[in-house]
C-alpha positions in Angstrom: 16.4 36.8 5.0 13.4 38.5 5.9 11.3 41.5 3.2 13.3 45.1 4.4 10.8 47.6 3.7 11.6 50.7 2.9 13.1 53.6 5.5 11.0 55.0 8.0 8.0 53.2 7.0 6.4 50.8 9.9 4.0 48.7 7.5 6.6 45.6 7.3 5.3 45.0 3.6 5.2 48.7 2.3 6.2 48.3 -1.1 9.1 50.7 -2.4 8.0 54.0 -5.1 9.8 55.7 -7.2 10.4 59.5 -6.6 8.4 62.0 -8.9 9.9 65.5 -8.8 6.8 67.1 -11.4 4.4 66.2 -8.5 6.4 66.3 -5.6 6.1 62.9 -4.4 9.8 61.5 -3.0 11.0 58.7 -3.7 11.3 55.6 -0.8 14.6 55.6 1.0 16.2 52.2 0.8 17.8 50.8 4.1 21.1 49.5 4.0 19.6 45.9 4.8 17.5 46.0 1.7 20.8 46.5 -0.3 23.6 44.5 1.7 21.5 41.4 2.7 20.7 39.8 -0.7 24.0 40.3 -1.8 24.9 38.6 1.2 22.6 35.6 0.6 23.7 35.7 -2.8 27.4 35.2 -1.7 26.3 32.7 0.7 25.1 30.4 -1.8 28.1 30.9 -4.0 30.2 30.1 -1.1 28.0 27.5 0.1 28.2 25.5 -3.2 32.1 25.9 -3.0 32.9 25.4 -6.5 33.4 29.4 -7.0 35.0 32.4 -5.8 32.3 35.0 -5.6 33.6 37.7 -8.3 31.9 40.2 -10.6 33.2 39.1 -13.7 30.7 36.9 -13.9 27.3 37.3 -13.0 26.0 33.9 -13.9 27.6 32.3 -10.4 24.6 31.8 -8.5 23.0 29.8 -11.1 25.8 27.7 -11.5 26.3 27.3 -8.2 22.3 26.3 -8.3 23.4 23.9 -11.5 26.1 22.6 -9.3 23.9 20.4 -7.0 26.2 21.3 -4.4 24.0 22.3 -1.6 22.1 18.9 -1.4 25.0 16.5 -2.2 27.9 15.4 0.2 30.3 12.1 0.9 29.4 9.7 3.5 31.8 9.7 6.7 29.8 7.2 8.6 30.2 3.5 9.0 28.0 0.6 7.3 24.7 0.9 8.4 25.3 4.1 9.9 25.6 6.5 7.2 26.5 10.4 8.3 27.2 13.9 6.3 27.6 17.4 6.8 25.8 19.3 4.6 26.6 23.0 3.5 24.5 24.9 4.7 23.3 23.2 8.2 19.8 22.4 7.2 19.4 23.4 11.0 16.6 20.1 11.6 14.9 17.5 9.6 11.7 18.6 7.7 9.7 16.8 4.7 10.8 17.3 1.4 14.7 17.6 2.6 16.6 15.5 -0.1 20.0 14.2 0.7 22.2 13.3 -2.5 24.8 10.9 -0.6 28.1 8.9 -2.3 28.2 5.5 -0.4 31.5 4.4 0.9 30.3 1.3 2.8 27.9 -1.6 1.6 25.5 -1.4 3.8 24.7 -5.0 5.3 20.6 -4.5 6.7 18.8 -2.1 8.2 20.3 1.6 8.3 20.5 5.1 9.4 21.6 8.7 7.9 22.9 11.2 10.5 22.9 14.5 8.7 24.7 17.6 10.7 24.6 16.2 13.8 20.9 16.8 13.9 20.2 12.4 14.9 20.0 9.4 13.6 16.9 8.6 11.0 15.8 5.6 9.4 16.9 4.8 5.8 13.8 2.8 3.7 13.4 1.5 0.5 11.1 4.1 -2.0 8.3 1.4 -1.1 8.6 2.1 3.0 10.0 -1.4 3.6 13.4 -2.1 5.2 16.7 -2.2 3.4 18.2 -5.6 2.5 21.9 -6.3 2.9 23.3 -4.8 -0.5 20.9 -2.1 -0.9 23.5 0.8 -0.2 26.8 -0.1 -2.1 30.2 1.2 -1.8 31.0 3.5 -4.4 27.2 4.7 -5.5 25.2 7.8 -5.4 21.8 7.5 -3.9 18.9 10.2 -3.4 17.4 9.7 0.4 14.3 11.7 0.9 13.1 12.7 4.3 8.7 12.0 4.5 9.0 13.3 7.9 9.9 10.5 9.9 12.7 8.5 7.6 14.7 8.6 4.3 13.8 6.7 1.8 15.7 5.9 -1.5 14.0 8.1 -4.7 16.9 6.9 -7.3 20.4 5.2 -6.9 23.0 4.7 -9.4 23.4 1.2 -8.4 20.4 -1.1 -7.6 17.5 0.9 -6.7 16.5 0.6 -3.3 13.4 -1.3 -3.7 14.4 -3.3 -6.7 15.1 -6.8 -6.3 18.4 -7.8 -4.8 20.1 -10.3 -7.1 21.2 -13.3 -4.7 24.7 -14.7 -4.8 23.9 -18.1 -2.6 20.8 -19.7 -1.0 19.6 -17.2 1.1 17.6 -17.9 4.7 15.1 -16.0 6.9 13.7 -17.4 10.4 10.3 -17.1 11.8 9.8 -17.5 15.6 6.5 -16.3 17.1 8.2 -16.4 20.8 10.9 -14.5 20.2 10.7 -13.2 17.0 9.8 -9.0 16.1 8.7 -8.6 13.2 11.4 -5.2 13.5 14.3 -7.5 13.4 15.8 -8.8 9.9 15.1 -11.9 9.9 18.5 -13.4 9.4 18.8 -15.1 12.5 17.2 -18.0 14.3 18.1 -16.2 17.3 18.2 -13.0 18.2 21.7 -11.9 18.3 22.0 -7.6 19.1 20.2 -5.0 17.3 17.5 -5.6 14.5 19.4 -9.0 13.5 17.0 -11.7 14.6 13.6 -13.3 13.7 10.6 -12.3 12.4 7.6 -12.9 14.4 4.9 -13.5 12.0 4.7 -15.4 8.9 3.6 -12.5 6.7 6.5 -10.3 7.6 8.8 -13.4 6.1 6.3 -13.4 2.9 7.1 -9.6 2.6 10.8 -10.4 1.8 10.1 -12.6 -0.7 9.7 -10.0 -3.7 12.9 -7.9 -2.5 15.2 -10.7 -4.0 15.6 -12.1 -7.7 17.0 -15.7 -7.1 19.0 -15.6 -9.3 19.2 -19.5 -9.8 19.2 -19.9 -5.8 17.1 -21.1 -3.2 15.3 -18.9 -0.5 14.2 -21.0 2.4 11.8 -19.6 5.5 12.1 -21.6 8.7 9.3 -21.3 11.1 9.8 -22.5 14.5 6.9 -24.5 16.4 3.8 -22.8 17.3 0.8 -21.4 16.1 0.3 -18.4 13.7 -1.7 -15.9 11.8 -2.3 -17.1 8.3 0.0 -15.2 5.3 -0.3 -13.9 1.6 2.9 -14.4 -0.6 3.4 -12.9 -3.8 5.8 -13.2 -7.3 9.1 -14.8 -7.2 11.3 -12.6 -8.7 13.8 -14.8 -10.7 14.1 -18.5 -11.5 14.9 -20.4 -8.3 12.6 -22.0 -5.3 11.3 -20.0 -1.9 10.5 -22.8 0.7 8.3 -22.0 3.8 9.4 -24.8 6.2 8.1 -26.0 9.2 8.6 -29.0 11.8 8.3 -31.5 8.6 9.0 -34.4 11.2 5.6 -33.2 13.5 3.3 -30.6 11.4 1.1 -30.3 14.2 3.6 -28.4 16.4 3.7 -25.5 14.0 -0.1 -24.4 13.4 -1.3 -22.1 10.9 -4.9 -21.7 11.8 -6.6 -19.2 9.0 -9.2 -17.6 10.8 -12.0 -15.3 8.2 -9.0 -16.3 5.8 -6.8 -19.0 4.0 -4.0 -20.1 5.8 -1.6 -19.8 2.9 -2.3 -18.0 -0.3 0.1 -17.7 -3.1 -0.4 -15.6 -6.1 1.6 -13.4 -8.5 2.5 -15.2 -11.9 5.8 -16.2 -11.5 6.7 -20.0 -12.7 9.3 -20.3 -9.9 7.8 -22.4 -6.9 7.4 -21.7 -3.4 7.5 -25.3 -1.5 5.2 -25.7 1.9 5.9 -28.5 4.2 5.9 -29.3 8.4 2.8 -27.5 8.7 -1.2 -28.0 10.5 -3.3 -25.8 8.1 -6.5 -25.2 8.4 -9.4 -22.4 7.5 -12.6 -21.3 9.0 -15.0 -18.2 8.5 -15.2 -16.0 5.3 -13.1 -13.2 3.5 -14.2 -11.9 0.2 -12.4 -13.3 -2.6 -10.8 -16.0 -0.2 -12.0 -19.6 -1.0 -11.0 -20.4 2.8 -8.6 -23.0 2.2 -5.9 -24.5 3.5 -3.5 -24.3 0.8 -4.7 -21.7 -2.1 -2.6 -21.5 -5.4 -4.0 -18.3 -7.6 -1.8 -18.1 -11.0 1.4 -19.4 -8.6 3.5 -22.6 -9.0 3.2 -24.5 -4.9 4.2 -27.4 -4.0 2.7 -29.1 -1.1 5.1 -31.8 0.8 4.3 -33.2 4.2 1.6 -31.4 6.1 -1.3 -32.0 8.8 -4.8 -30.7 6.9 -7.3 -29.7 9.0 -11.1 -28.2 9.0 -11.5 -25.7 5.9 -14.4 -24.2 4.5 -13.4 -24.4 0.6 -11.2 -26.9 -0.9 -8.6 -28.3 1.4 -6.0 -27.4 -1.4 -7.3 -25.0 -4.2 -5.6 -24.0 -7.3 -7.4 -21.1 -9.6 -6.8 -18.4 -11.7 -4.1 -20.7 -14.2 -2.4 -21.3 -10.8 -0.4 -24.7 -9.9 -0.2 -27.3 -7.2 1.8 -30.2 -7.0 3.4 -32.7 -4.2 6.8 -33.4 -3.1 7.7 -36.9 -3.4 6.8 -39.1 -0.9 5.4 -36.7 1.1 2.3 -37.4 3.1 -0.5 -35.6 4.1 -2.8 -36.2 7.2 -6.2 -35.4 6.6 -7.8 -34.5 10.1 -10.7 -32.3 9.0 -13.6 -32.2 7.1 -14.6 -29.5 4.0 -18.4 -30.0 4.3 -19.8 -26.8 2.9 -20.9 -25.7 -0.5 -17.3 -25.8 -1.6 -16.0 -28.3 0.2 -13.4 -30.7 -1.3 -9.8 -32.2 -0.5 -8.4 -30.9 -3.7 -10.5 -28.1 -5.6 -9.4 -27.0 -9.5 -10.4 -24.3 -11.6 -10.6 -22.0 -14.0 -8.3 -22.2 -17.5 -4.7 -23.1 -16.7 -5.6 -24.2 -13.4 -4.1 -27.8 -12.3 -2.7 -30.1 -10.2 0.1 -32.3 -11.7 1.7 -35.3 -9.7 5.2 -35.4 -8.9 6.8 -37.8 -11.2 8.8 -39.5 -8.7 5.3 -40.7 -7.1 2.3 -39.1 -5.7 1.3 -38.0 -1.8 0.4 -41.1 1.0 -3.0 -40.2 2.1 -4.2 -40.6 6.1 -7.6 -39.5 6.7 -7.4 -39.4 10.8 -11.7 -38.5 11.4 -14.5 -40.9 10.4 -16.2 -39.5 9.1 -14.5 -37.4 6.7 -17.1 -35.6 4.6 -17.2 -33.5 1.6 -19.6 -30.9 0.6 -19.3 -31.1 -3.2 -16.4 -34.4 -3.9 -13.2 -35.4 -2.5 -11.5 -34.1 -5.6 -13.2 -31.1 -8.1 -12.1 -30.2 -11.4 -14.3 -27.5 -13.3 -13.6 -24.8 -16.4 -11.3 -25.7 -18.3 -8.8 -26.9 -15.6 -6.5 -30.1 -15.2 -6.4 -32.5 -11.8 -3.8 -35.1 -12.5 -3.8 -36.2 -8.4 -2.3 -40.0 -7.9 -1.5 -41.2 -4.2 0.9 -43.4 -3.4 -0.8 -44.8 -0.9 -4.2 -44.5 0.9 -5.2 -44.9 5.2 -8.7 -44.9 6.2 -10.1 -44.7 2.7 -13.4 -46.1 4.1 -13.7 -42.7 6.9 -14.2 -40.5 3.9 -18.0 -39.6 3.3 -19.3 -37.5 -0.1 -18.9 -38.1 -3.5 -15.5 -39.4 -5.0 -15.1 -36.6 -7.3 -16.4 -33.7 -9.9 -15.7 -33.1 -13.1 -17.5 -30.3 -15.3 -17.5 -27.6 -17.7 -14.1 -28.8 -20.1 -12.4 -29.6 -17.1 -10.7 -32.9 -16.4 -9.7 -35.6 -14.0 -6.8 -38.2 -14.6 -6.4 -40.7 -12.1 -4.4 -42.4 -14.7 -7.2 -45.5 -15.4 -7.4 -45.7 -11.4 -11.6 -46.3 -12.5 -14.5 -44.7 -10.6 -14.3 -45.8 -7.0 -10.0 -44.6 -7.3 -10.0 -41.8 -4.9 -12.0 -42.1 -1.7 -15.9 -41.4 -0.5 -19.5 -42.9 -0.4 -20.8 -41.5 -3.2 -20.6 -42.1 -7.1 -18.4 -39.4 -8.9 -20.5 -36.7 -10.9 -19.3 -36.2 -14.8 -21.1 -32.9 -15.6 -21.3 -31.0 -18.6 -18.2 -31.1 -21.3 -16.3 -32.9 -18.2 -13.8 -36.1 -18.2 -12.9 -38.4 -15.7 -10.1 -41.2 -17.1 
């Protein structure tokens, strides 16, 4: 409804005076549109909001039909995954800030889309921007989707919030494929089957799933088919349970992750739950800030490392700071095919308060050291402030390729190679015992 100024005046936003008989001035003449049409906008929201019949007796109906919530709230008539209402009024298009209060009458089962009026299809998003999860939008709840301009995205739900972690049921898998994988696709498939369901494309779109989920006691397990990708950050586990990134465990070097100005893997957060890394060729060149370059970097997170290929880094080759973890799988091995010559160059670097590596009880890695030489900037294994290595192979190949010295132990730190003695781990070089440092 548009201003209606009053009669016979052509200024559109002429304001309306009041008649004064002692002076002579007369009074504006009010046009019938001035009178009928907010009463008739009035009505319309009354009748709009349905829950009233518009009445004189009481004047307080367009508040409550205001209070009612009405005009923004209707039931789904779509399908799972494609959600659809009619609202009262047509909004008429889509426009930021439109809020759509929506009862769910099918579970929605990945990605989705809200149809309101007709006017299209429009993505629904978690609060956060990222994609719904199977669960997200139950059966039976209320939900608030609000339109940014381009897609809805979940403010508030009466069941889990959309963006919350999803509590899983069973071990749960997602599927990495860098030649046919999109990184659009869920995930859920190791091929791509119709629609979004199929694989991601990159690592770090896989690592972005990770928080949606508690575990809930289960396992989460990323496959990664053979080839060669961009290196990836993953953060907390939500939940107790185990994520495992998984590659080709029989032949790591068919599935490369070549960290380029970056770590190949970093994983951070806090969480006690562990992510397990195995079938992979990791290596790390160039320089990021705050990056140690490393194949393998645990910062306050619990990894364990199983059978991988270790190539060419800059920092240590595996690098635990920040009260962060690393251990081995049993009976894994690792292939050593690169050297860590610089400043901060080690096979295993530890530090910080908290910071360890702890050997699998059921036995340590097997060693094979593929390049003579080998070398080391600083030691084959550092240990410094206050933090724990506790590394003991299970077996050592071409100890005698590894040049630098054996290993590094300063500032409260310490090194247990459980009495292995001072020539235990491999190099050409005595092992360093600096200040407030043990080696036993």
């Amino acid at each position: 409804m548009q201003y209606n100024q009053p009669f016979g005046v052509s200024d559109p936003d002429a304001p309306y005076i009041n008649g004064n008989p002692s002076t002579g001035t007369s009074g504006s003449i009010p046009p019938a549109a001035s009178i009928e049409y907010p009463q008739r906008e009035i009505v319309n929201v009354i009748n709009d909001a349905g829950k009233a019949t518009p009445a004189n007796a009481d004047l307080h109906q367009l508040a409550k039909a205001i209070q009612s919530g009405q005009l923004n709230f209707d039931i789904d008539t779509g399908t799972a995954n494609a959600y659809a209402c009619n609202m009262t009024p047509n909004p008429g298009s889509y426009f930021e800030g439109l809020y759509v209060i929506l009862k769910i009458l099918n579970t929605n089962t990945g990605a989705s889309v809200l149809n309101v009026n007709s006017l299209g299809n429009k993505n629904i998003v978690r609060s956060d921007n990222s994609a719904l999860v199977a669960g997200d939008l139950t059966a039976g709840i209320y939900v608030c989707l609000f339109y940014d301009g381009t897609k809805f995205r979940t403010v508030w739900s009466t069941g889990t919030v959309a963006g919350a972690p999803v509590f899983l049921t069973a071990t749960k898998d997602l599927y990495v494929n860098g030649t046919i994988g999109n990184d659009t696709y869920d995930g859920t498939s190791a091929t791509f089957v119709s629609g979004v369901k199929g694989p991601f494309a990159t690592i770090q779109r896989a690592a972005n799933e990770v928080p949606k989920f508690n575990l809930n006691g289960f396992t989460l397990t990323i496959h990664v088919a053979d080839g060669t990708y961009v290196g990836a950050d993953f953060g907390a586990i939500n939940g107790a349970g185990q994520v495992n990134l998984t590659g080709n465990v029989a032949t790591p070097a068919n599935c490369g992750i070549p960290g380029s100005n970056r770590s190949a893997l970093v994983f951070s957060g806090g969480s006690t739950s562990p992510y397990q890394v195995q079938g992979f060729a990791l290596s790390a060149t160039g320089s990021r800030v705050g990056d140690p370059i490393s194949a393998v970097v645990s910062s306050n997170a619990n990894v364990v490392v199983g059978t991988n290929t270790i190539g060419a880094t800059v920092g240590g080759q595996l690098y635990a700071s920040n009260g962060g973890t690393l251990s081995n799988i049993a009976g894994c091995t690792w292939t050593i095919n690169g050297s860590a010559p610089g400043a901060a160059g080690a096979l295993l670097w530890v530090t910080g308060s908290g910071s360890q590596f702890l050997v699998n009880a059921g036995g340590g890695p097997g060693l094979v050291f593929v390049n003579n030489p080998t070398t080391y900037g600083v030691a084959t294994v550092v240990s410094t402030s206050l933090s724990l290595s506790f590394l003991i192979y299970s077996g050592i190949t071409n100890a005698a390729f590894v040049a630098g010295s054996r290993y590094n132990v300063s500032l409260n730190a310490v090194i247990q190679t459980n009495g292995g003695g001072a020539t235990y781990y491999p190099g050409n070089a005595v092992g360093v015992v600096g200040s407030g440092g043990t080696y036993a």
